[in-house]
C-alpha angles and dihedrals in degrees: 000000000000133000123202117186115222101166129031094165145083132226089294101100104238126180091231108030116065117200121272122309134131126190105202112188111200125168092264088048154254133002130182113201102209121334110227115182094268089054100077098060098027075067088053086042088063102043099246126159097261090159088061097038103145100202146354132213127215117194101184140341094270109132090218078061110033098014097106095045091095101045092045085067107042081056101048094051091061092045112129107256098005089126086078095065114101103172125102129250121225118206100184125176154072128021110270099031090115092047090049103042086051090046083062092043087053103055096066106004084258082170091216090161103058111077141161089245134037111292100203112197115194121173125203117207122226109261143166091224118056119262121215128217141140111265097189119003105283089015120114118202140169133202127198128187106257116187115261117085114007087258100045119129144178120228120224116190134186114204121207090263096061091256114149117211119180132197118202101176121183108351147143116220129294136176086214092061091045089059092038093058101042117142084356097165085235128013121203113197130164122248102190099166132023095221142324086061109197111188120052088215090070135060124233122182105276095055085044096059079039094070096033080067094056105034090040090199114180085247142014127206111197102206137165085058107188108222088261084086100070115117097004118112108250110191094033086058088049089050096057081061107030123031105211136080110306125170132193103238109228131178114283096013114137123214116191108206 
């Protein structure tokens, strides 16, 4: 699998963060983790195949992290020669996605729903014990509850290869995603604040290091870094507290897991 960071960033517009996104490539096919507004053109910016994308994944009803779904798909249904597509599209996550992406239809007959391939909706409800579904054909994953909105969840996925990624989103800490991501091949935790943190439905680094300990993954990628981060050495701070292999997620940077 590959991993190709979009987005770094959180809701606070930054010149060099965009808001959350993920484009994860696997042998069965692509994935996109959360689709904030600036995800839909940052997959365009690398070049991906964004015409062919197999699935995307919602972990809650933020805008930094939902709020390009819609357009994603008023754009993709005027694409020249996407007629030709036959595949479906999943669109797999959080309680609420299908109620939200029809409030937007609605509010000018956007007509998001009607393509000229399967759209596919699947909903995963928020849970203390991991649920188990295909993401993409293939392809296993697992979602746990996390605590930051009521519907918030964190995605597990096991590639061919027997590689585990975990994505934690927005989150404050929690002993169950700690367990949920040990020995995960690559964690990806967010990392909102530095220190002083002053919200518990957010991590900051210390509860994130916090849960590296416990969790011990073979990396660790620190993402949804709030401004208060420029200029401060990320992966030097981490290793006063953890001792393994931890990296500052940035815009364009590709992981291969």
């Amino acid at each position: 699998m590959q991993l190709i960071v979009l987005g770094s960033g959180t809701s606070v517009f930054h010149p060099r963060r965009a808001s959350a996104g993920f484009w994860l490539q696997t042998n069965q096919g692509s994935l996109l983790l959360d689709c904030s507004a600036d995800a839909p053109h940052r997959m365009a910016e690398e070049k991906l195949d964004w015409p062919q994308l197999d699935a995307i994944w919602i972990s809650h009803l933020h805008l930094d992290h939902c709020g390009g779904l819609a357009p994603f798909l008023f754009g993709i249904k005027w694409l020249p020669g996407i007629r030709k597509r036959r595949k479906p599209l999943r669109i797999i996550g959080c309680q609420g996605l299908d109620r939200l992406v029809r409030a937007i239809d609605d509010s000018d007959a956007y007509k998001l729903f009607e393509q000229p391939f399967p759209l596919e909706f699947h909903e995963i409800g928020a849970t203390d014990k991991p649920t188990s579904f295909e993401v993409i054909e293939g392809l296993q994953a697992h979602a746990i509850s996390t605590p930051h909105r009521p519907e918030s969840l964190a995605l597990s996925i096991s590639g061919s290869n027997g590689a585990k990624l975990v994505y934690s989103s927005d989150t404050g800490y929690s002993e169950s995603l700690a367990k949920f991501g040990a020995h995960a091949d690559l964690l990806i935790l967010e990392c909102y604040f530095y220190q002083n943190k002053p919200t518990s439905h957010h991590l900051g680094l210390a509860g994130a290091m916090q849960i590296a300990r416990a969790a011990e993954p073979r990396k660790l990628l620190l993402t949804h870094l709030y401004p208060e981060w420029d200029g401060i050495e990320l992966a030097r701070e981490a290793k006063k507290l953890w001792p393994g292999q931890t990296i500052e997620a940035r815009d364009g940077l590709r992981i291969n897991v």
